[in-house]
C-alpha positions in Angstrom: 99.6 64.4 15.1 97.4 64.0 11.9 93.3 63.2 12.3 94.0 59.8 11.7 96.1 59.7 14.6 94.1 61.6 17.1 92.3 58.4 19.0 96.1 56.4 18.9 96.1 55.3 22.4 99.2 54.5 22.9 100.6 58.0 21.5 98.4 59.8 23.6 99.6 58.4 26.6 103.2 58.9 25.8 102.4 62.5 25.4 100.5 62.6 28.4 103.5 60.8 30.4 106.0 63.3 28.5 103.3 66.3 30.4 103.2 64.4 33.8 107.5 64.6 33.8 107.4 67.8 32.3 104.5 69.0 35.5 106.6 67.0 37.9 110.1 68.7 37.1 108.3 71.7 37.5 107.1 71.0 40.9 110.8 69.4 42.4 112.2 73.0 40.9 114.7 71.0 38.5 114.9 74.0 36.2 117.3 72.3 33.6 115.5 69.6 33.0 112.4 72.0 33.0 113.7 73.8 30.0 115.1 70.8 28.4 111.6 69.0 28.5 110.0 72.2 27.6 111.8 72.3 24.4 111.2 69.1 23.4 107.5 69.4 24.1 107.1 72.6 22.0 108.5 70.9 18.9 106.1 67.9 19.6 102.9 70.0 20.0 103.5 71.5 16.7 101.5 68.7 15.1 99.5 67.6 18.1 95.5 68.4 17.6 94.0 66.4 20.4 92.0 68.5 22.8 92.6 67.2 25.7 96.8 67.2 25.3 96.3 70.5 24.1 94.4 71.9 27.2 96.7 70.0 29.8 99.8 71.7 27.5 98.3 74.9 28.1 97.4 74.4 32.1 101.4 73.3 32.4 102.6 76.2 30.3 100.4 78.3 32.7 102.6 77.0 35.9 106.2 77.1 33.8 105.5 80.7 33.4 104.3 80.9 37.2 107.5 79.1 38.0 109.6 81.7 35.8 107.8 84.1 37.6 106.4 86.0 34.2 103.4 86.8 35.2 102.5 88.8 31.7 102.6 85.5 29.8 100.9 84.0 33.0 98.1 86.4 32.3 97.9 86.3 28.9 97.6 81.9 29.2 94.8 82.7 31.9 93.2 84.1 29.4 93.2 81.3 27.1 91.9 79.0 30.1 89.4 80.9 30.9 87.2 80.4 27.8 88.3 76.5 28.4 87.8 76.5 32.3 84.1 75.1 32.1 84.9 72.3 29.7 87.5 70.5 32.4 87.7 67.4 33.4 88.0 66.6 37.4 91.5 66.7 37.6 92.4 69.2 35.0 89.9 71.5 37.1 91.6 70.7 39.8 95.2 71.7 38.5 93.4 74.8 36.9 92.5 76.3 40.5 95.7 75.0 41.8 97.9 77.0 39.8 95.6 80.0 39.7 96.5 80.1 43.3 100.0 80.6 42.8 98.9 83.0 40.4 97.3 85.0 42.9 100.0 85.0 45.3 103.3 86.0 42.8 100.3 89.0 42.5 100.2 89.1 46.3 96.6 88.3 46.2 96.5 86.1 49.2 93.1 86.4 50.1 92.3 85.1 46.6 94.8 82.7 46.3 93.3 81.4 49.4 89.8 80.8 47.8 91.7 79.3 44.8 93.0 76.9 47.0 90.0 75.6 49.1 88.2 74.7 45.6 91.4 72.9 44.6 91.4 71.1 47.6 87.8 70.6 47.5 88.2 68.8 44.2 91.7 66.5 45.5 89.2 64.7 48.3 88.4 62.5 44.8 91.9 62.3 43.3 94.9 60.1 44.3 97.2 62.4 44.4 101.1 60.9 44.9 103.2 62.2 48.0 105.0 64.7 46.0 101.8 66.5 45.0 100.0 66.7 48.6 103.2 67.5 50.1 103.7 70.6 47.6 100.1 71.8 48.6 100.4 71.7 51.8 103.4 73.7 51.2 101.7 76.5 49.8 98.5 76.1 51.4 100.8 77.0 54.7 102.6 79.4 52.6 99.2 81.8 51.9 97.9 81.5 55.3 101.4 83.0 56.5 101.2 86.0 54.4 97.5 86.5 55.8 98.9 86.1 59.0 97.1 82.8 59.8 99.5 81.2 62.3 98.1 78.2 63.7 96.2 77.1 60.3 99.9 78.2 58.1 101.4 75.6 61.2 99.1 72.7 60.4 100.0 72.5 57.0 103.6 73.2 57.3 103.8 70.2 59.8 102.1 68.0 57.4 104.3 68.9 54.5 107.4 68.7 56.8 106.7 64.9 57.5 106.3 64.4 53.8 109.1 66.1 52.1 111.6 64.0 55.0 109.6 61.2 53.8 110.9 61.7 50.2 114.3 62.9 51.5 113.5 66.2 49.8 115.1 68.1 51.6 115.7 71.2 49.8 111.7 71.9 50.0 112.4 70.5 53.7 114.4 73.9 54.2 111.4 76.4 52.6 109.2 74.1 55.4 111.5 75.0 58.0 111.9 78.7 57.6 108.1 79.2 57.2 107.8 77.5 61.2 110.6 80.1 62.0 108.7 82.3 60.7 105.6 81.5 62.2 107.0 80.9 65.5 108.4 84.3 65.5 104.6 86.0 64.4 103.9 84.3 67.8 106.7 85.5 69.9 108.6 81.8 70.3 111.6 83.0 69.3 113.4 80.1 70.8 111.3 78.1 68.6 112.0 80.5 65.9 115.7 80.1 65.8 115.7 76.6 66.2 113.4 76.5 62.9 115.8 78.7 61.0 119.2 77.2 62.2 118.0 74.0 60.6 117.4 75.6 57.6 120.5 77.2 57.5 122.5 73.9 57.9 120.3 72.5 55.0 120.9 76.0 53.3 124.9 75.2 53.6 125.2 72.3 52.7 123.4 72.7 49.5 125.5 76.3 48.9 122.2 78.1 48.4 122.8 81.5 48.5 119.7 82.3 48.1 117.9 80.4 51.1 120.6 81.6 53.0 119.8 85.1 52.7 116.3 84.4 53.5 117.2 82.6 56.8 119.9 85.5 57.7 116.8 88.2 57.2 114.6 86.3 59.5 117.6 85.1 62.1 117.6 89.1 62.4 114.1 89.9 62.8 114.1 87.3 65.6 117.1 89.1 66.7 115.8 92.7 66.5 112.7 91.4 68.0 114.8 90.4 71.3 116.2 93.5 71.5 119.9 92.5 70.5 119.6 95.4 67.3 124.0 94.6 67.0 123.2 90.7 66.1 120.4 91.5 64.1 122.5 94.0 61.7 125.1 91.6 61.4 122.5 88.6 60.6 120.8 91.5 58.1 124.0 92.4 56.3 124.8 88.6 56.2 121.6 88.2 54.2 122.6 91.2 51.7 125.5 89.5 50.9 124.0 86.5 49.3 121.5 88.7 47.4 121.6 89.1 43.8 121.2 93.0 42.1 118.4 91.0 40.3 116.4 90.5 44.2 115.7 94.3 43.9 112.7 93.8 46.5 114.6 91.6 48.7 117.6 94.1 48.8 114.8 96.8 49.5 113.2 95.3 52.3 116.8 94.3 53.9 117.9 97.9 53.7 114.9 98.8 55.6 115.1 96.8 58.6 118.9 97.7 58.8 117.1 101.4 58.7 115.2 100.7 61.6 118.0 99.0 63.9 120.0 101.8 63.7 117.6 104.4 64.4 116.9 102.3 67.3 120.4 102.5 68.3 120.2 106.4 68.0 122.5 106.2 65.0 120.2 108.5 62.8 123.1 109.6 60.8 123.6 105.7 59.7 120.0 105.3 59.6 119.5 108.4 57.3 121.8 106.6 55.1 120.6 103.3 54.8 116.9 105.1 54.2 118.2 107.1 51.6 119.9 104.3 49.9 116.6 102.1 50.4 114.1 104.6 49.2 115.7 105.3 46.1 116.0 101.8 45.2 112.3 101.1 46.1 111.1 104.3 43.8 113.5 103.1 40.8 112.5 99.5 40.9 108.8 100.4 41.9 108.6 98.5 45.0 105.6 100.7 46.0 105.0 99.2 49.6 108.4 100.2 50.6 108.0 103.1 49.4 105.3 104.2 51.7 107.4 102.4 54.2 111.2 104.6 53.8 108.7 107.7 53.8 107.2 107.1 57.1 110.1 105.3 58.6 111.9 108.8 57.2 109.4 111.0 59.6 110.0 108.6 62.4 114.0 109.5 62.1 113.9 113.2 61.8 110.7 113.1 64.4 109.2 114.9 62.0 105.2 114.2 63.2 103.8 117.3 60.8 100.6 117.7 58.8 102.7 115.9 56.1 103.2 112.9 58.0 99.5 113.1 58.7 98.5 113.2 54.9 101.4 110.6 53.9 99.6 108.3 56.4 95.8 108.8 55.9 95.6 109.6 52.2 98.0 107.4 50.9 99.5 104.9 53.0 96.4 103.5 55.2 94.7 103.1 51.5 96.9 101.5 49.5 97.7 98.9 52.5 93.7 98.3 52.8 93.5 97.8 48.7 95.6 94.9 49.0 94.7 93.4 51.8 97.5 93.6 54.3 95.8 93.7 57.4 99.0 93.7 59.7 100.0 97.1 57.6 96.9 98.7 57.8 97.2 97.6 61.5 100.2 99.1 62.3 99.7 102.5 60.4 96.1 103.2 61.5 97.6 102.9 65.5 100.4 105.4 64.1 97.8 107.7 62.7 95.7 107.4 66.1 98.4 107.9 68.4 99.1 111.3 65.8 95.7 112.2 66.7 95.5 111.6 70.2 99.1 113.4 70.8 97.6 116.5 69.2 94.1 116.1 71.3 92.1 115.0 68.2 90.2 112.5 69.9 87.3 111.8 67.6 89.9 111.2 65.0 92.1 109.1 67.1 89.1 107.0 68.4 88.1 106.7 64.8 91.5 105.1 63.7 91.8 103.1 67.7 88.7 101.5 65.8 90.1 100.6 62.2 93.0 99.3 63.5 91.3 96.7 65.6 88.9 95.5 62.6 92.2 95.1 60.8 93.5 93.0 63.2 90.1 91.2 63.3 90.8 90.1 59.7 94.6 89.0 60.3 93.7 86.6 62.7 90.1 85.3 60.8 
């Protein structure tokens, strides 16, 4: 667009409808016409030199690369919008925090995500927002307080967004809404609840064919499983899920492999569970999935009841820290009680009082 052009009306709000299609194909998760709009917007902001267009180009770039899950060009766009952030208008702020909260959590960085968030929503209470919108951030409003382990405020949300997406007859974001209750409903022990959640997700997941969802509601059908203590249904429901992964879901596939771990060391199988921990552990250290990592080692010491000055060390100096740094309280929970009960076995109560004590401030923070 030349100077001359810059104040033409009616091309800026073609452009700016061309951005709100673009934002809303984004959102729905239509990824072909995603890329074919995105294509067709790059060739058109070649010669485009209004501000405005040009910051709202760069806000939606900043989510297609969050939805593409490239977080390096993600970074590299936050940049850019940083020196811009102060110079936004209401609702461009309000996109701005909005995506910098799904930022945060591709980085697992739920606590900040949250805060994101909450200044997003802050700034909607002035907007008129369509269904679609309010219905997607409820979605991941719920979403972050799940992974900070925030039940009944993850709930509220999710129940909101449920009524909407039916509302649209989007039910493909309908099925994420009803594995999070599962989910939920399992953090709180209704596993009849739980299964309920994630059966209807896994007739929506059928009749759409997608694999992916499917494996999701297999792994958590077998949590709730394993949770009840039927380890046989849970391994089948596990390596059910495995089966619809890609080789590109290395974390997923890690993960998996480590709950199938655990079920059979719970059926005294430590030969098969040896295995499976091998097999996991090696693909967590070549795809640097470092959680798991930590995870296979201990879960290894646990196996071979191994409870040595190594497994000591692996938990206080490395594993307790790293699950403090980022913020995942149930971990830290989990891991300090392991440490304490280490401590207390060997009659080292100071230390085992010590970690009693750090466990239950984590848990303070999982459920504030």
């Amino acid at each position: 667009m030349s100077l001359d052009q810059v104040d033409d009306e009616d091309k800026i709000t073609e452009v700016t409808n061309k951005l709100q299609e673009w934002y809303k194909e984004m959102r729905i998760r239509d990824f072909e016409q995603v890329e074919k709009k995105k294509l067709l917007l790059d060739q058109e902001f070649q010669s485009i030199e209004n501000p405005s267009l040009l910051t709202t180009y760069l806000l939606y770039q900043f989510r297609y690369h969050i939805l593409k899950q490239e977080l390096d060009k993600s970074n590299t766009l936050l940049e850019q919008l940083y020196v811009v952030q102060e110079s936004l208008n209401h609702q461009l702020e309000f996109y701005y925090h909005y995506f910098l909260g799904l930022y945060y959590y591709q980085l697992k960085k739920f606590a900040e995500s949250l805060e994101a968030y909450k200044k997003a929503e802050k700034l909607s209470k002035t907007m008129s927002l369509d269904i679609g919108e309010i219905s997607e951030f409820y979605y991941q409003k719920a979403l972050v307080h799940g992974r900070l382990y925030q039940v009944a405020l993850s709930n509220n949300h999710a129940v909101k967004a449920l009524a909407l997406f039916n509302q649209e007859y989007n039910f493909k974001r309908s099925a994420d809404i009803e594995v999070l209750l599962g989910i939920n409903n399992f953090r709180i022990l209704n596993y009849e609840e739980a299964t309920n959640h994630l059966k209807n997700a896994l007739k929506y997941a059928e009749s759409f064919n997608a694999k992916f969802l499917k494996s999701i509601v297999f792994h958590n059908l077998g949590l709730v499983s394993a949770a009840m203590g039927l380890s046989i249904e849970a391994l089948d429901y596990y390596k059910s899920g495995l089966q619809c992964l890609s080789e590109n879901s290395s974390e997923d596939i890690v993960q998996t492999i480590y709950l199938i771990s655990i079920e059979y060391n719970k059926l005294d199988k430590p030969d098969e569970a040896k295995k499976w921990l091998s097999q996991g552990l090696e693909q967590a250290l070549e795809n640097e999935v470092i959680n798991y990592v930590y995870h296979f080692k201990i879960l290894d010491h646990q196996v071979k009841q191994t409870f040595n000055s190594e497994y000591e060390s692996l938990l206080k100096d490395e594993a307790i820290p790293y699950f403090q740094e980022k913020q995942s309280w149930k971990y830290v929970t989990d891991y300090c009680e392991k440490l304490a009960d280490y401590f207390n076995h060997h009659s080292h109560y100071k230390n085992a009082s010590y970690f009693y004590r750090l466990a239950n401030d984590a848990r303070k923070k999982i459920i504030n």
